[in-house]
Backbone bond lengths (Angstrom), bond angles and torsions (degrees), N, CA, C in turn:
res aa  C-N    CA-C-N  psi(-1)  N-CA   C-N-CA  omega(-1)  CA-C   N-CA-C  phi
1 X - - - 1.442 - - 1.525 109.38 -
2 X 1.769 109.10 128.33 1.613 89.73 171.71 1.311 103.36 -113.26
3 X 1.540 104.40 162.30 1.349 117.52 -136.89 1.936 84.89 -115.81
4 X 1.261 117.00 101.81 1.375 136.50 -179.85 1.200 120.90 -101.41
5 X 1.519 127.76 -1.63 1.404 125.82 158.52 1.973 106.02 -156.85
6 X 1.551 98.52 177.70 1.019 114.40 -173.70 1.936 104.75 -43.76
7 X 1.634 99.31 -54.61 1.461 113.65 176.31 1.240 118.14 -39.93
8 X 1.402 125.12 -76.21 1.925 120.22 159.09 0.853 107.08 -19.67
9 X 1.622 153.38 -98.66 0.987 142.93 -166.65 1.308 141.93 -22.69
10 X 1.634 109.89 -51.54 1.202 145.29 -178.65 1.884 95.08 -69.69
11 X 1.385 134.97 -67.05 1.293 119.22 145.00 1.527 152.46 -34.11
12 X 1.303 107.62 -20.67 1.410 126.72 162.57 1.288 114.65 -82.45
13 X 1.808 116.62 -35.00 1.412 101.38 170.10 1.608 113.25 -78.14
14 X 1.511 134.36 -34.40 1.288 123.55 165.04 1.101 121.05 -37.79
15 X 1.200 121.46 -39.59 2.256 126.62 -163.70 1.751 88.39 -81.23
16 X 1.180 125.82 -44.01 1.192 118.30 171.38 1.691 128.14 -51.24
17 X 1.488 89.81 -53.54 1.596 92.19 -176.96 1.640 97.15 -65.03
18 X 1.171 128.80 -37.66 1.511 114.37 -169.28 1.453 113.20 -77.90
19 X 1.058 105.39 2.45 1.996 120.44 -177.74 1.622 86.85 -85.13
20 X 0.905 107.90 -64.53 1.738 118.02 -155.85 1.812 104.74 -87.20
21 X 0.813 143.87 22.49 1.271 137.15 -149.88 1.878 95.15 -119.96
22 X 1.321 112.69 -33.68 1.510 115.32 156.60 1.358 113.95 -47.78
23 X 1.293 140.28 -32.18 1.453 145.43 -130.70 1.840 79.10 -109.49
24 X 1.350 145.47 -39.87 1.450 148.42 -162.05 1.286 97.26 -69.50
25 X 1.532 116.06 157.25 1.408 128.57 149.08 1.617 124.74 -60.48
26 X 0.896 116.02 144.38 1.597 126.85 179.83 1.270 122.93 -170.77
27 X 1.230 136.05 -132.22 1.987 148.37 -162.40 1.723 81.51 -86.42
28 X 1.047 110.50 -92.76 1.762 114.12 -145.96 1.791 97.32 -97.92
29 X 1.334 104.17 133.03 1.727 117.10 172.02 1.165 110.66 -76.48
30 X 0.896 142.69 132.90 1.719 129.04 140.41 1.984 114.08 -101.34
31 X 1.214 130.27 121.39 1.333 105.52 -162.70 1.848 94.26 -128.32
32 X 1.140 95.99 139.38 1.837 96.62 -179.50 1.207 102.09 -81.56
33 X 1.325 128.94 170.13 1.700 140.01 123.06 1.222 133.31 -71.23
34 X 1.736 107.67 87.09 1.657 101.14 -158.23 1.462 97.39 -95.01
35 X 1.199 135.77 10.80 1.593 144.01 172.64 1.137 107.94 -7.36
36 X 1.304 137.82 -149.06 1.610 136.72 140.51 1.673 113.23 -100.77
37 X 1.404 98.10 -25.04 1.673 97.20 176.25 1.828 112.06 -94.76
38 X 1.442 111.21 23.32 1.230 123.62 147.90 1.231 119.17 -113.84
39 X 1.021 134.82 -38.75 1.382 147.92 173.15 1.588 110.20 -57.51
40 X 1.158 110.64 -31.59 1.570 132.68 160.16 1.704 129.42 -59.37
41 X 1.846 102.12 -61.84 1.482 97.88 145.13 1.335 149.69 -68.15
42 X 1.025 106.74 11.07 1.475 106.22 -179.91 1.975 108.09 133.57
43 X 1.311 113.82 -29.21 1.633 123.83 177.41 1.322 124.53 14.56
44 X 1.846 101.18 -65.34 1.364 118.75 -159.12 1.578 102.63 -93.91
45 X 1.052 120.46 21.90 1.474 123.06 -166.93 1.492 86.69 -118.43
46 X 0.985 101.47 -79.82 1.756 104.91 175.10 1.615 127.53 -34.97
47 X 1.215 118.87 -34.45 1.521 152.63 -168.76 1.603 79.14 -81.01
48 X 1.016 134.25 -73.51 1.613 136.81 176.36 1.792 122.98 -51.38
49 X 1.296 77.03 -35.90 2.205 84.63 178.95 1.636 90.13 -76.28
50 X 1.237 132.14 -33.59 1.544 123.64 -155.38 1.515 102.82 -93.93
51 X 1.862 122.29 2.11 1.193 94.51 -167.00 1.550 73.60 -134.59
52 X 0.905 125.51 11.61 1.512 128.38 148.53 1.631 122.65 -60.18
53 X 1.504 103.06 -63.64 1.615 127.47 -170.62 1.473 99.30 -66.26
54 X 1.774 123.61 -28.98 1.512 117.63 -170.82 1.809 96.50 -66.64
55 X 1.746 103.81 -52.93 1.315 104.76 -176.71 1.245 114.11 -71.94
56 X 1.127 138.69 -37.27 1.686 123.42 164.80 1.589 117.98 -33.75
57 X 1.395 114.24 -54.85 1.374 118.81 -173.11 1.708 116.79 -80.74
58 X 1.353 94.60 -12.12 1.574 111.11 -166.15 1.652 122.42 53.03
59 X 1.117 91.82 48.39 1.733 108.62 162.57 1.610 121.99 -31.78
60 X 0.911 115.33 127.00 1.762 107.01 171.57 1.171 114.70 -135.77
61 X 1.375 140.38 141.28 1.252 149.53 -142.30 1.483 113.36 41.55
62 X 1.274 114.57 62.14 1.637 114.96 176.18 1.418 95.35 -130.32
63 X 1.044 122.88 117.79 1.796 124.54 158.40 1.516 121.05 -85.10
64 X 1.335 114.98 130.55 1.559 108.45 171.04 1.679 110.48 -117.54
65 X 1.119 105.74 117.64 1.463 120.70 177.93 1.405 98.41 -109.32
66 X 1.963 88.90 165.11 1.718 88.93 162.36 1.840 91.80 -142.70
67 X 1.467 88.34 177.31 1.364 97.48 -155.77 1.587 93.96 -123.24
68 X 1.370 117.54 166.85 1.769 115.67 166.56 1.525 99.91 -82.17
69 X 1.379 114.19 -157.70 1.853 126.15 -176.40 1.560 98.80 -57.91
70 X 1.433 88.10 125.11 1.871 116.63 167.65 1.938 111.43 -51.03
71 X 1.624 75.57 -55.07 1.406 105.18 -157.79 1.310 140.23 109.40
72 X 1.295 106.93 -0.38 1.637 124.12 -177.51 1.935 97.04 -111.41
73 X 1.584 119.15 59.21 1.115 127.11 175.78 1.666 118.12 -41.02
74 X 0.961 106.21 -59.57 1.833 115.52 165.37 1.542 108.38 -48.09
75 X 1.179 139.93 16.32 1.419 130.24 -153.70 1.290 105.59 -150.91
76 X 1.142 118.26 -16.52 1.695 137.93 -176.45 1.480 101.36 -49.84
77 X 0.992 123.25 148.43 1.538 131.20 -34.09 1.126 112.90 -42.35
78 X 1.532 128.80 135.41 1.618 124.43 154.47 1.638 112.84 -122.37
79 X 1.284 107.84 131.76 1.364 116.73 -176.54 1.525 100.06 -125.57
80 X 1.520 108.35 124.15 1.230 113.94 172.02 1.837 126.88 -90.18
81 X 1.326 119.77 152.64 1.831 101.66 -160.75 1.627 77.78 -121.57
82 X 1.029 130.60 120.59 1.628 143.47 167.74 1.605 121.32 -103.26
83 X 1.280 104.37 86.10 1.612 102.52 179.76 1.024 132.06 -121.28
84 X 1.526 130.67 128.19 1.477 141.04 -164.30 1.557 115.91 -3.18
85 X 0.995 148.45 119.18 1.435 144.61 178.52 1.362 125.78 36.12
86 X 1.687 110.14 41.78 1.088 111.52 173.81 2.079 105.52 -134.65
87 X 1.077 112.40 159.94 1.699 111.42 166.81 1.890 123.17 -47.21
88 X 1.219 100.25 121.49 1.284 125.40 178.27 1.684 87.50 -46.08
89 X 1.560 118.92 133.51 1.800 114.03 169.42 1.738 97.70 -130.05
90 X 1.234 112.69 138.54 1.375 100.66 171.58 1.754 91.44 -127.46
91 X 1.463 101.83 151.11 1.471 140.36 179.99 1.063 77.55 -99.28
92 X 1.978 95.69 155.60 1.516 120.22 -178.40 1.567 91.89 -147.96
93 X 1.274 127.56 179.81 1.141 123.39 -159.51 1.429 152.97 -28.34
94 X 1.757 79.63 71.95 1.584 86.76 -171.60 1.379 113.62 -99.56
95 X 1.671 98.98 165.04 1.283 96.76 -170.64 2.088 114.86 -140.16
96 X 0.908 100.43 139.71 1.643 112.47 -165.03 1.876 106.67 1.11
97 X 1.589 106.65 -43.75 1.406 110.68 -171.48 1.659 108.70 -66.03
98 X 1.687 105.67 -25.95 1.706 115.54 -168.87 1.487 79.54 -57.94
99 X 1.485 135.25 -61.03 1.344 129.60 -133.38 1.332 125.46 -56.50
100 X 1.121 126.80 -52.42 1.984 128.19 133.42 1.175 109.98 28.10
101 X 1.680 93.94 -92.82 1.315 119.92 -175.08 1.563 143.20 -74.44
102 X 1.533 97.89 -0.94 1.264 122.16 168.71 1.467 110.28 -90.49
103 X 1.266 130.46 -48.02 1.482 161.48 -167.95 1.669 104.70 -50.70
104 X 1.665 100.64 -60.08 0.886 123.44 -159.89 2.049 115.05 -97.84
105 X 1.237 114.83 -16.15 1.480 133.34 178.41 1.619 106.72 -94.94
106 X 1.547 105.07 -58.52 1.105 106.10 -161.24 1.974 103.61 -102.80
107 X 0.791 113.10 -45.14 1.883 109.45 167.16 1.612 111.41 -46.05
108 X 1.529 101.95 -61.93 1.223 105.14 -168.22 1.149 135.02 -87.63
109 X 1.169 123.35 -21.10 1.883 150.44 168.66 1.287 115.39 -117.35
110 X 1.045 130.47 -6.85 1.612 132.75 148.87 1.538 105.44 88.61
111 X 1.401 118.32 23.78 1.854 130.84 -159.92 1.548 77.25 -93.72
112 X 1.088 123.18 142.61 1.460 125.79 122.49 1.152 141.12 -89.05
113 X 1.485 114.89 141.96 1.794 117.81 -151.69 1.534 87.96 -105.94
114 X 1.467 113.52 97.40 1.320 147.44 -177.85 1.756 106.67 -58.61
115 X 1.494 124.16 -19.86 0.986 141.90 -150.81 1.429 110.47 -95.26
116 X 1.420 103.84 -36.78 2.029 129.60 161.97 1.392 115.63 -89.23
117 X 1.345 130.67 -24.83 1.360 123.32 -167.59 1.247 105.63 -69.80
118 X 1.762 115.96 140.12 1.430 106.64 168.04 2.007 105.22 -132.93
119 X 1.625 104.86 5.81 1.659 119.92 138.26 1.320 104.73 -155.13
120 X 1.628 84.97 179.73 1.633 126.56 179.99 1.290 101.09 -122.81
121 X 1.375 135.93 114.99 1.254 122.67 158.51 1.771 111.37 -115.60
């Protein structure tokens, strides 16, 4: 798009901020394992399925961070779901298809998908 007045611009920075606006702090965390031995299993794929599914559904107050090594290397990908006054849960090898069903159980209906967890903190 070329940007021929003040207006373009001023619209290009909105589509931006609403691109990136998952990436801020707010209500619910979601945090990757971008380590290298996540980034290795699969990380950045997932990190992409999860900030896809926020904007598909149009999530609001969801932050997606990422973090360096978890520490549960065998377990990679781990994405942790952090929500207001409830237990820290981290997923362990999940993978782009988990994200759906994580997104949608545990973001949005507050279920945890018992089936990925490998803690509760």
């Amino acid at each position: 798009m070329a940007i021929k007045s003040l207006e373009d611009l001023r619209k290009i920075k909105e589509q931006a901020k609403s691109a990136t606006a998952a990436r801020h702090e707010s209500g619910t965390q979601v945090i990757v394992g971008m380590g290298t031995c996540g980034i290795a299993a699969g990380a950045r794929t997932v990190m992409t399925a999860i900030l896809d599914e926020i904007a598909k559904r149009g999530l609001q107050n969801v932050s997606v961070m990422q973090t360096g090594c978890i520490g549960m290397c065998q377990k990679e990908p781990l994405v942790d779901i952090v929500r207001p006054g409830e237990a820290r849960v981290t997923y362990g090898n999940v993978r782009p298809e988990d994200v759906p069903t994580i997104i949608s159980e545990h973001l949005v209906n507050g279920r945890v998908v018992n089936d990925l967890v490998v803690a509760k903190l």
